[in-house]
ROMAR-529255 format. One line per field, with one value per residue (C-alpha): residue number from 1; residue in one letter; chain; x, z, y. Coordinates in pm, 1 decimal, padded with zeros to 6 digits. Layout:
N
roba = [NUM/...];
dolum = [A/...];
nunu = [A/...];
c1 = [X/...];
c3 = [Z/...];
c2 = [Y/...];
***
This chain:
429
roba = [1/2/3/4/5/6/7/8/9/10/11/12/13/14/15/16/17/18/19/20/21/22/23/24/25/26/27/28/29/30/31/32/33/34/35/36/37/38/39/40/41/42/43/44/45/46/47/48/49/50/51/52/53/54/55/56/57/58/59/60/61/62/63/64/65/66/67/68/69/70/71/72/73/74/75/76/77/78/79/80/81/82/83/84/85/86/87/88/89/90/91/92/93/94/95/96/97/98/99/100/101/102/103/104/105/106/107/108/109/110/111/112/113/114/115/116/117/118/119/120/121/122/123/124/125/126/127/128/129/130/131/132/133/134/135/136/137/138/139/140/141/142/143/144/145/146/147/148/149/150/151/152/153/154/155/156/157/158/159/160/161/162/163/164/165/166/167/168/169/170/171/172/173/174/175/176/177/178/179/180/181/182/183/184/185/186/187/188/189/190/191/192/193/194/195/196/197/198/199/200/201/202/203/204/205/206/207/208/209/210/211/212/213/214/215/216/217/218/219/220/221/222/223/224/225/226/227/228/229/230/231/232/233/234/235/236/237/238/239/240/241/242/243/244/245/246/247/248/249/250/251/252/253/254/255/256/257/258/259/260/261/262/263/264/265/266/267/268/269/270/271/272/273/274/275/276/277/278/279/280/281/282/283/284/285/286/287/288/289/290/291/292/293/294/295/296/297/298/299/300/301/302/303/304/305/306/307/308/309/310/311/312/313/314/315/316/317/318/319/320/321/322/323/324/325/326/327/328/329/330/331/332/333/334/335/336/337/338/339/340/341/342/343/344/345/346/347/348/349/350/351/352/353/354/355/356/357/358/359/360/361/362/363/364/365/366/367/368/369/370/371/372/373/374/375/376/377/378/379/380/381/382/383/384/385/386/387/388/389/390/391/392/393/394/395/396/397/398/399/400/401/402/403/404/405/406/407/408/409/410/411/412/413/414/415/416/417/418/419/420/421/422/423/424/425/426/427/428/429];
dolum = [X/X/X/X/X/X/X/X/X/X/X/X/X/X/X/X/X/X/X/X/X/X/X/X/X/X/X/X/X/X/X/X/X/X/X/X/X/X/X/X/X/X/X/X/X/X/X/X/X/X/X/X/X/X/X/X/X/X/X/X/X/X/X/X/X/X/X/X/X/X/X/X/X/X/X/X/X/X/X/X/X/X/X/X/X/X/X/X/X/X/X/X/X/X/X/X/X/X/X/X/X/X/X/X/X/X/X/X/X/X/X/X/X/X/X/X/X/X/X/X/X/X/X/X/X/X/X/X/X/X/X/X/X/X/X/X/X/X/X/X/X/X/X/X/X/X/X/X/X/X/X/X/X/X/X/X/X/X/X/X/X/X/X/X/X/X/X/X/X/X/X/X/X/X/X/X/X/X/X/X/X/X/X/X/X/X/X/X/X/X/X/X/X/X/X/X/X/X/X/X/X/X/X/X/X/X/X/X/X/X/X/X/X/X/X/X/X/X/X/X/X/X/X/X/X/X/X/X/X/X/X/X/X/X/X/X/X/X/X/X/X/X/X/X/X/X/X/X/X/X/X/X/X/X/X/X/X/X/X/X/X/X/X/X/X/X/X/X/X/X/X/X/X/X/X/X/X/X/X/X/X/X/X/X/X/X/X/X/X/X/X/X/X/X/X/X/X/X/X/X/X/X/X/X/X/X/X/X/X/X/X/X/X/X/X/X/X/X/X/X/X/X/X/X/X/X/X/X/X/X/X/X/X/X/X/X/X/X/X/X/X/X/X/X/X/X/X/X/X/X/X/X/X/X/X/X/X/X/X/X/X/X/X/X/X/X/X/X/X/X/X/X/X/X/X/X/X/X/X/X/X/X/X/X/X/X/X/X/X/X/X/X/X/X/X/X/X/X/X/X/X/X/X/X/X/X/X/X/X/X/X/X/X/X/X/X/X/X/X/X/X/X/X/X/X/X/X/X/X];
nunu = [A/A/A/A/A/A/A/A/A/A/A/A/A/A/A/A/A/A/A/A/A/A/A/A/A/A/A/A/A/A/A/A/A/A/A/A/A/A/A/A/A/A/A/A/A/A/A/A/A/A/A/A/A/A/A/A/A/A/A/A/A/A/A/A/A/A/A/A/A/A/A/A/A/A/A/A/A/A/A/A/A/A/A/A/A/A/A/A/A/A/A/A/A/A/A/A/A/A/A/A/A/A/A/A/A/A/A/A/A/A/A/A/A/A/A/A/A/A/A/A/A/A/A/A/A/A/A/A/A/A/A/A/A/A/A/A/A/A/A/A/A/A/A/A/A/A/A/A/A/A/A/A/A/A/A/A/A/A/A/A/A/A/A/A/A/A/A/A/A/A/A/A/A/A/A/A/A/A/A/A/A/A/A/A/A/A/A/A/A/A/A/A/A/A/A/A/A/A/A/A/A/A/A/A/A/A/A/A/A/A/A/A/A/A/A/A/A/A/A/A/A/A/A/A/A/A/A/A/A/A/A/A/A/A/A/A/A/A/A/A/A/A/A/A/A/A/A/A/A/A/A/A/A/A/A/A/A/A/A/A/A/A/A/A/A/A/A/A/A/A/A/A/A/A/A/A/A/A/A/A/A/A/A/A/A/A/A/A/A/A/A/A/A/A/A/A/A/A/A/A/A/A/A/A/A/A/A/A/A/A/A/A/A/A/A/A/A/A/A/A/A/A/A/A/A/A/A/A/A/A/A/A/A/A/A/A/A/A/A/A/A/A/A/A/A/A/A/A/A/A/A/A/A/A/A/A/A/A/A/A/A/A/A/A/A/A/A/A/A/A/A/A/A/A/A/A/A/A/A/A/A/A/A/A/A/A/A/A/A/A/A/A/A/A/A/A/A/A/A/A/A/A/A/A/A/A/A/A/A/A/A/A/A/A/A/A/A/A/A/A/A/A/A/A/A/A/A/A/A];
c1 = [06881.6/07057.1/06939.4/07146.1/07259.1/07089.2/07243.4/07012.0/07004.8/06950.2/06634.5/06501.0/06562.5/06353.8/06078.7/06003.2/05818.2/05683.3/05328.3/05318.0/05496.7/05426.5/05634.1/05646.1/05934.4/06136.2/06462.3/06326.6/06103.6/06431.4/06609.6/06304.8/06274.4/06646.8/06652.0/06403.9/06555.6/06541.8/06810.3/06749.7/06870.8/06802.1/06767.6/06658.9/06692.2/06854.5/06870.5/07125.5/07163.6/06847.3/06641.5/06310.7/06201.6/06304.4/06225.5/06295.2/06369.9/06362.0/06465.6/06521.6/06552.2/06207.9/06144.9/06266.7/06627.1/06563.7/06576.5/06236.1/06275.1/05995.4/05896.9/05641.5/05436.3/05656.6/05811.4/05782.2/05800.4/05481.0/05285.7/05114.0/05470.5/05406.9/05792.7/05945.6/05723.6/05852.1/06182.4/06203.8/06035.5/06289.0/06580.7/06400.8/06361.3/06754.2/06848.3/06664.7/06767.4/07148.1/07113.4/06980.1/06559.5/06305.8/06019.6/05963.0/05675.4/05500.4/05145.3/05180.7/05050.0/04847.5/04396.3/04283.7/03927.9/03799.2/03503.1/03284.4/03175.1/02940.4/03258.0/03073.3/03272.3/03259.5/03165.4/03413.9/03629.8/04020.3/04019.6/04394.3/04261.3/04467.0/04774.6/04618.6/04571.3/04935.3/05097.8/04936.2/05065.1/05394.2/05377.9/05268.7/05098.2/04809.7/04778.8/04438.6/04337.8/04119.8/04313.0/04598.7/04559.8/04738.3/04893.7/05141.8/04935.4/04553.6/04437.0/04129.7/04147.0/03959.1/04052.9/03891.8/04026.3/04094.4/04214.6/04225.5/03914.6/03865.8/03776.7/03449.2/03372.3/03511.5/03420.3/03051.7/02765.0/02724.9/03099.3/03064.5/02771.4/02986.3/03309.5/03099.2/02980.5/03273.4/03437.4/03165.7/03248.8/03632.9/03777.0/04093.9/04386.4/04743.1/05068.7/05270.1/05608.8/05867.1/05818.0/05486.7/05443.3/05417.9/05091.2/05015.7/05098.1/04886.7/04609.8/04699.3/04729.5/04354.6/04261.2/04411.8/04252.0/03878.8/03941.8/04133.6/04485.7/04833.1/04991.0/05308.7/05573.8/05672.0/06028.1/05853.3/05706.9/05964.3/06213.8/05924.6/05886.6/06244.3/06282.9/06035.4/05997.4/06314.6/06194.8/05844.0/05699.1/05639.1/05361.0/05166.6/04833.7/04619.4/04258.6/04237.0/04035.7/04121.6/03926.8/04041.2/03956.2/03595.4/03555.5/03574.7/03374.3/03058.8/03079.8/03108.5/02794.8/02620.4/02682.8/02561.4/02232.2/02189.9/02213.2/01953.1/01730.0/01703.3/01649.5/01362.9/01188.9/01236.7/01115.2/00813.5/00715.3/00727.1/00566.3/00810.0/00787.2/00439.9/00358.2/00097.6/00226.1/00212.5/00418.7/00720.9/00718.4/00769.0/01051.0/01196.7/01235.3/01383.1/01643.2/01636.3/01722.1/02020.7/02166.9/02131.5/02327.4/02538.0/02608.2/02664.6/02895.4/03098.8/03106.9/03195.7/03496.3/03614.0/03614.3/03800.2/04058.0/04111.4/04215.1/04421.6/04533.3/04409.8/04439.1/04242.9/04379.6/04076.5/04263.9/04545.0/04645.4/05011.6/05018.5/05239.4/05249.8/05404.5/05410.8/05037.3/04877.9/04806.2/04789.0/04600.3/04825.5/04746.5/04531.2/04170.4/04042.0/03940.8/03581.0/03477.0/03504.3/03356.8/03054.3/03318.1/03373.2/03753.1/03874.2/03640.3/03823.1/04168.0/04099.1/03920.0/04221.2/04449.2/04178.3/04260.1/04591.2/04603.0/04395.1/04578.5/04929.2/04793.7/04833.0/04604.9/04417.3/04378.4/04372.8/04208.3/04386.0/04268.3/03905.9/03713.4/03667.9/03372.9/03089.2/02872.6/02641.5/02742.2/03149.7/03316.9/03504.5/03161.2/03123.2/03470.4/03378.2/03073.1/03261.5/03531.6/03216.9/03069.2/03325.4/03276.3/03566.4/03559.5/03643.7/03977.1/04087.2/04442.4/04624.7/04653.3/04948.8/05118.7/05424.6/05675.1/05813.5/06175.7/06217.7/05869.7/05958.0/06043.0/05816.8/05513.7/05717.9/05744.5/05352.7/05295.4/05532.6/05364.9/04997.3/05077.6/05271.6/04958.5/04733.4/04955.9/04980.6/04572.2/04579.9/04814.9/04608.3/04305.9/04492.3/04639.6/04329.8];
c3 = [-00777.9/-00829.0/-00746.8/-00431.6/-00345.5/-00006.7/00281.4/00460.7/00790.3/00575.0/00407.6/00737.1/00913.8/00609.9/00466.9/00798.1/00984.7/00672.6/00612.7/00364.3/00508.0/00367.5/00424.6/00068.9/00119.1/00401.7/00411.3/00475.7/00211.2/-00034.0/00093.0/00048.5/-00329.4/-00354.3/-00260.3/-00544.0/-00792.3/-00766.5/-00718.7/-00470.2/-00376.8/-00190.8/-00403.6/-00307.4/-00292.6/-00020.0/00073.1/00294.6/00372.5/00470.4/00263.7/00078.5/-00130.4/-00172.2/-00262.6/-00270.7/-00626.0/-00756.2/-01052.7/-01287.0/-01609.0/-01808.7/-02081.6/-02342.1/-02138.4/-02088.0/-01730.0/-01554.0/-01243.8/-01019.6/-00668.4/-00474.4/-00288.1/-00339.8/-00437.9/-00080.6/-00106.4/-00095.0/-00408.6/-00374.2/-00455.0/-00825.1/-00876.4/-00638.8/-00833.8/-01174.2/-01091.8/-00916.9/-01226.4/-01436.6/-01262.5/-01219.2/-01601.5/-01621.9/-01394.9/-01577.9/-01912.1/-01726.0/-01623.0/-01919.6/-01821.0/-02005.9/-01799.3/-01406.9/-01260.8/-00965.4/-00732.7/-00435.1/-00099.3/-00185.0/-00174.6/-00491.1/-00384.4/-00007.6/-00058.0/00278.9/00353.9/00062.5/-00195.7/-00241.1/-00292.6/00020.7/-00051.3/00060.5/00112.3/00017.9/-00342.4/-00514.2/-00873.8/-01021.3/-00901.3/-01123.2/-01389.5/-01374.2/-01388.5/-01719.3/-01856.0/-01703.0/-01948.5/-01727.6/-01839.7/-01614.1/-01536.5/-01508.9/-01325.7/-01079.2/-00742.8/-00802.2/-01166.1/-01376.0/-01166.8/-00868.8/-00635.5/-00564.9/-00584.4/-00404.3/-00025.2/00283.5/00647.5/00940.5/01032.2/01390.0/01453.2/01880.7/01880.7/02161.8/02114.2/02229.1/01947.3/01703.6/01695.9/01561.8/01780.6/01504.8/01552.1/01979.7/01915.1/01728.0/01931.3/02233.9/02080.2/02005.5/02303.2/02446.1/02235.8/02330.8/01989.2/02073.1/01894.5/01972.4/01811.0/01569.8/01533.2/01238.2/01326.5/01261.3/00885.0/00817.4/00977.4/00800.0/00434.1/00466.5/00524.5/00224.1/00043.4/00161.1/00077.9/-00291.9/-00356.4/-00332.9/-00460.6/-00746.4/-00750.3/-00715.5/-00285.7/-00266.3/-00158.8/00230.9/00148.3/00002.6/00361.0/00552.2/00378.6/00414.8/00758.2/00840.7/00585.6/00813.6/01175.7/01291.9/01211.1/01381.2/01079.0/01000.2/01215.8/01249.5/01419.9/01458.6/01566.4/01704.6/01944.8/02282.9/02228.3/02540.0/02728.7/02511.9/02560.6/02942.6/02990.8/02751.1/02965.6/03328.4/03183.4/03111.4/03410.7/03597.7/03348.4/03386.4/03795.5/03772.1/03515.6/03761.5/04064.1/03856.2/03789.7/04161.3/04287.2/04077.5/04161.4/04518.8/04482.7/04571.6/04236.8/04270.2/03854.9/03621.6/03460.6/03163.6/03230.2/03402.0/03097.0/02863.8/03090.3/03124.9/02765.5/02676.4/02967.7/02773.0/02457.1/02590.1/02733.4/02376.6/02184.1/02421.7/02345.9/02000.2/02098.6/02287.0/02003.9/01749.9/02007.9/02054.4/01692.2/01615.6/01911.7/01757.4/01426.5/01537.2/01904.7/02186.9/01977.8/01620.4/01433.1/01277.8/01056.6/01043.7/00898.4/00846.7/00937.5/00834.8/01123.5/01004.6/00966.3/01005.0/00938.1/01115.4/00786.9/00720.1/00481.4/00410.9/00508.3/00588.8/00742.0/00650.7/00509.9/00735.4/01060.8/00897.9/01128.4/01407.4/01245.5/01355.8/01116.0/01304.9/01611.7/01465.2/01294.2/01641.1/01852.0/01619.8/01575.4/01956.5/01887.5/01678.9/01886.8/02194.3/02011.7/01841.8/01520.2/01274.1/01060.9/01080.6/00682.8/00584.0/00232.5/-00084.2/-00245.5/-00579.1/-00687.7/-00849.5/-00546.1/-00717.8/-00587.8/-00917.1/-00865.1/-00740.6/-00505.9/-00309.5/-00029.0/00034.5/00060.7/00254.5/00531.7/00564.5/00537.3/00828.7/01102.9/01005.0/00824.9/00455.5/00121.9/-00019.4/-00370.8/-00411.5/-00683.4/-00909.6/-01086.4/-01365.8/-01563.7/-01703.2/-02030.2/-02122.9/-02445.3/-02597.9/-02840.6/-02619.0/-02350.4/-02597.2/-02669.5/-02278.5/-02232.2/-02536.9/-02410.1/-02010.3/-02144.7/-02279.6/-01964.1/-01762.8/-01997.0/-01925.7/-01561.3/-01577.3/-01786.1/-01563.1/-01161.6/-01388.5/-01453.3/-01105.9/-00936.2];
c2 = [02558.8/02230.7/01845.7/01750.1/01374.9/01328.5/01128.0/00925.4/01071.1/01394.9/01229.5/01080.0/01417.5/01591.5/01327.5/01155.2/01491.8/01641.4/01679.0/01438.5/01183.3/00796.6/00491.3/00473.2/00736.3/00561.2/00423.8/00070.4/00138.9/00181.6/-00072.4/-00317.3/-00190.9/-00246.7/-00612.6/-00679.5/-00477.6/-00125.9/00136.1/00402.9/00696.1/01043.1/01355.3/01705.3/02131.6/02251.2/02666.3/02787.3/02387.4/02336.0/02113.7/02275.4/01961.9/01619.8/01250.3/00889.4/00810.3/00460.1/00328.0/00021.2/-00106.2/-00158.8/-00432.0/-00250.4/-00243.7/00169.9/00330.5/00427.6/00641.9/00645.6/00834.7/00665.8/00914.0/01182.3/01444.2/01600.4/01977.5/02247.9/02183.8/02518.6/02695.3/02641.2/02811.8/02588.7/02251.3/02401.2/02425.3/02077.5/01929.4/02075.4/01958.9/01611.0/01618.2/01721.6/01391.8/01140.8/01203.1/01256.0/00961.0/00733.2/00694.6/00766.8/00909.4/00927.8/00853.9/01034.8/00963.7/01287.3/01153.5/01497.6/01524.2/01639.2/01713.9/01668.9/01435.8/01268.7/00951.2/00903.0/01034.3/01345.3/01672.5/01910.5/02239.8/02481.2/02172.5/02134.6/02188.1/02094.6/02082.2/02373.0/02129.9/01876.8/02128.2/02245.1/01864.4/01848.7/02192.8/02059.7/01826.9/01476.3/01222.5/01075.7/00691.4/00593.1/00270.5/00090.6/-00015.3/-00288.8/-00250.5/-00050.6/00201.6/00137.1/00322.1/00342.0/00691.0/00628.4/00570.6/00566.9/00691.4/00832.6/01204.0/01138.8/01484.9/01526.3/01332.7/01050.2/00709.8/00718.1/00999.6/00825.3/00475.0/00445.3/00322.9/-00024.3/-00052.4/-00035.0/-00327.9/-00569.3/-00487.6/-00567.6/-00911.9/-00963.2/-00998.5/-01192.3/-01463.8/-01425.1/-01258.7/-01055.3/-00926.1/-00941.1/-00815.3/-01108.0/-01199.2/-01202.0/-01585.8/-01606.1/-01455.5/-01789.8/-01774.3/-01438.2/-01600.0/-01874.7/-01623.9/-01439.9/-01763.6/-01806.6/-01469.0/-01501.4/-01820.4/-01654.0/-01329.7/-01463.0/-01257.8/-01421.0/-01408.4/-01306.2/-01510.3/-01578.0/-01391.0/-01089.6/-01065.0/-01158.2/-00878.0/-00638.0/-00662.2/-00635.6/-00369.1/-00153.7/-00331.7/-00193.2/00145.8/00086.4/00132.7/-00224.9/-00432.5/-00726.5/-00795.5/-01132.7/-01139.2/-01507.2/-01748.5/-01915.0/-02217.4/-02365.1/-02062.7/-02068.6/-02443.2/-02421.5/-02100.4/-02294.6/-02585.6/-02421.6/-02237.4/-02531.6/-02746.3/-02412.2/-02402.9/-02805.4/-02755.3/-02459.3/-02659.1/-02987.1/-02761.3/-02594.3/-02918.6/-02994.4/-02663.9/-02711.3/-03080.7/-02961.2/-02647.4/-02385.9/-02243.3/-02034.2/-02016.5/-02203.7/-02505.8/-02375.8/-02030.1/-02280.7/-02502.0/-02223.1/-02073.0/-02388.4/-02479.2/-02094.8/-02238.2/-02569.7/-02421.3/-02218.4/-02541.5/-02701.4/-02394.5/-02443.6/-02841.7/-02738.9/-02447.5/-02727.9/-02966.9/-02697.2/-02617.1/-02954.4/-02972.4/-02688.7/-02766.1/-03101.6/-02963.8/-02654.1/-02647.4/-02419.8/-02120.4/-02021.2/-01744.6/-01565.4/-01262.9/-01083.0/-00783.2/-00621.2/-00204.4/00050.0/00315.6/00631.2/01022.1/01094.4/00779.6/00400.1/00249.2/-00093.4/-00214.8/-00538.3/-00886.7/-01036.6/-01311.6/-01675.3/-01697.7/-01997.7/-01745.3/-01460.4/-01465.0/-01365.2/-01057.5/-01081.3/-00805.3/-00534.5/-00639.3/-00536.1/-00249.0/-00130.2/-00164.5/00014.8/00298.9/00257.6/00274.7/00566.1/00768.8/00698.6/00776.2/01075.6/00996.7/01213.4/00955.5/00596.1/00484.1/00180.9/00223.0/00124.7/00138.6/00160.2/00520.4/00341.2/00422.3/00166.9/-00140.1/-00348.7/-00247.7/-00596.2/-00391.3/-00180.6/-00415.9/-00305.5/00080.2/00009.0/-00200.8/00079.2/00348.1/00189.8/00283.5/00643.3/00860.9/00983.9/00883.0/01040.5/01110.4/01154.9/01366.6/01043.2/00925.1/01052.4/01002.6/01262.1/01104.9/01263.5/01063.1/01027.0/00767.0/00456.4/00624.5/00553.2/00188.5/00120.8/00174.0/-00070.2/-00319.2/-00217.6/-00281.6/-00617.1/-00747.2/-00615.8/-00853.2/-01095.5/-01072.8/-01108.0/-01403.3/-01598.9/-01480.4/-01632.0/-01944.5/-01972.1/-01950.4];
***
């Protein structure tokens, strides 16, 4: 069988319903690569001109001025036909070296193990490990690394199965308390603009700043989203604050609590209030002290609406919403609102939003496969962890080197760029 130039609408009709379907293997996706430097293209097997396998393959020149090729999430074809993986290898293999690279790289949208919430392997569960085993007797090379190091791709994620299920059975009873709170204090979450990424970067400038990795730039989002928006793959959310709204609501509240409080005292003096003196005074300073948390709720309001307008922005978080998955993609929240809880807000109404559009898992994307108290990236697992869902380990990544000798000289050359890279986030922050 031989590698077949795809058209787009051939790829889209192909990668965009199968079973592994990521927005890593979209045409937005390509173009998006393209404007910073990537070639893409559209290659596949087709069998009476239907299409069996196929993938996205990028590629680009490498330091040492020799062609990688690389297929994010991919190849897309049914990894359980070993014959049909052996022969697309081969062909891949063919291509490359064709085509003057050096290795291609691969990370299969694929489970190796099916683990639960605690990471745990699930007996009887899906169980892809003679996969693994055959990539290596393939001859690829596996690319170790903790998320957003060393490989392109985490292989550890987290998402909720959703699978048919309602909202009510899937959203935990912690995750009902806080949403409820929540809303109380007058948290909500809209849908953002192209306009306002500005808005988005500045969180992300926020977030980099105390977690000590370099933001990208406002362009990189801006050709992102319109890479992928048109698509409706592509979207942004905000969890933010009418403080106007919030500011009137406190103080309607506590001319109502002052009224009752003076009719109280009134009530009392006159005797219409049939209650020990004792009994009133302690109800009327519980009543007192609501009316004072209330003062300061004003203050803190007025304070806030001086500085940023009627309306705070809390979070916000940029989705990719594709194939099976509602994908959180990327973003947080600033630190001085964390006691808000804004991001639980967001990820609640697109849980609500996959469920309601029947999309089969809602995937909070990357964590540590490190299930560890003293890993720097646990109290990420453990907030994902507690709106239910499982822990999933992916195939991994791995590279197929054609020409060993500058493959071995591009990972030398790779490792010291990584260093590098380190060295200069450290610096920046």
């Amino acid at each position: 069988m031989d590698l077949k130039q795809l058209t787009e609408e051939e790829f889209r009709n192909f990668a965009y319903h199968h079973e592994q379907a990521s927005f890593l293997q979209t045409i937005g996706w390509g173009k998006l690569k393209e404007s910073n430097g990537w070639k893409c293209e559209f290659v596949g097997f087709k069998e009476e001109k239907k299409i069996i396998a196929a993938t996205m393959l990028l590629s680009k020149m490498t330091p040492i001025r020799k062609k990688m090729f690389y297929a994010p999430h991919g190849f897309l074809l049914d990894y359980s036909n070993l014959d049909l993986l052996d022969e697309f290898v081969s062909k891949m293999k063919d291509y490359v070296k064709q085509n003057q690279g050096i290795f291609f790289k691969i990370d299969p949208y694929l489970m190796l193990v099916e683990r639960d919430i605690d990471g745990k392997k699930v007996e009887g569960g899906i169980d892809n490990t003679y996969i693994y085993k055959h990539f290596k007797q393939l001859g690829f090379v596996e690319i170790n690394g903790k998320v957003t190091e060393q490989t392109l791709q985490g292989k550890w994620i987290y998402w909720i199965d959703i699978n048919g299920r309602t909202l009510e059975e899937v959203i935990t009873p912690k995750i009902k308390l806080v949403i409820r709170k929540n809303e109380k204090n007058g948290v909500y979450v809209r849908e953002g603009s192209y306009e306002e990424l500005d808005k988005f970067k500045k969180i992300m400038d926020h977030i980099s700043n105390r977690r000590e990795f370099l933001s990208r730039s406002l362009t990189y989002y801006q050709e992102m989203y319109q890479a992928l928006h048109e698509e409706g793959i592509c979207k942004l959310y905000f969890a933010e604050l009418n403080l106007k709204e919030q500011l009137d609501i406190c103080k309607e509240e506590k001319e109502k609590l002052d009224t009752e409080y003076q009719k109280k005292e009134q009530d009392f003096k006159e005797g219409k209030i049939e209650v020990n003196e004792k009994k009133f005074q302690v109800r009327q300073k519980e009543l007192k002290n609501i009316i004072t948390r209330l003062e300061k709720s004003i203050s803190e309001y007025e304070e806030l609406k001086k500085e940023h307008g009627d309306i705070l922005t809390l979070a916000g978080i940029m989705y990719m919403i594709h194939g099976n998955d509602v994908l959180s993609f990327i973003g947080g929240g600033y630190s001085d609102y964390l006691e808000l809880q804004p991001a639980y807000s967001i990820h609640y109404e697109m849980i609500k939003y996959a469920v309601e559009h029947h999309y089969r898992y809602y995937n909070f994307y990357g964590i540590s496969g490190n299930l560890v108290e003293s890993d720097p990236m646990y109290g990420v697992y453990l907030f994902k962890k507690g709106f239910g869902g499982q822990v999933v380990e992916l195939m991994g990544e791995f590279d197929y080197p054609v020409n060993k000798f500058y493959y071995r000289l591009y990972r030398i050359s790779y490792d010291i760029i990584h260093k590098l890279k380190k060295m200069k986030t450290k610096i920046h922050s």
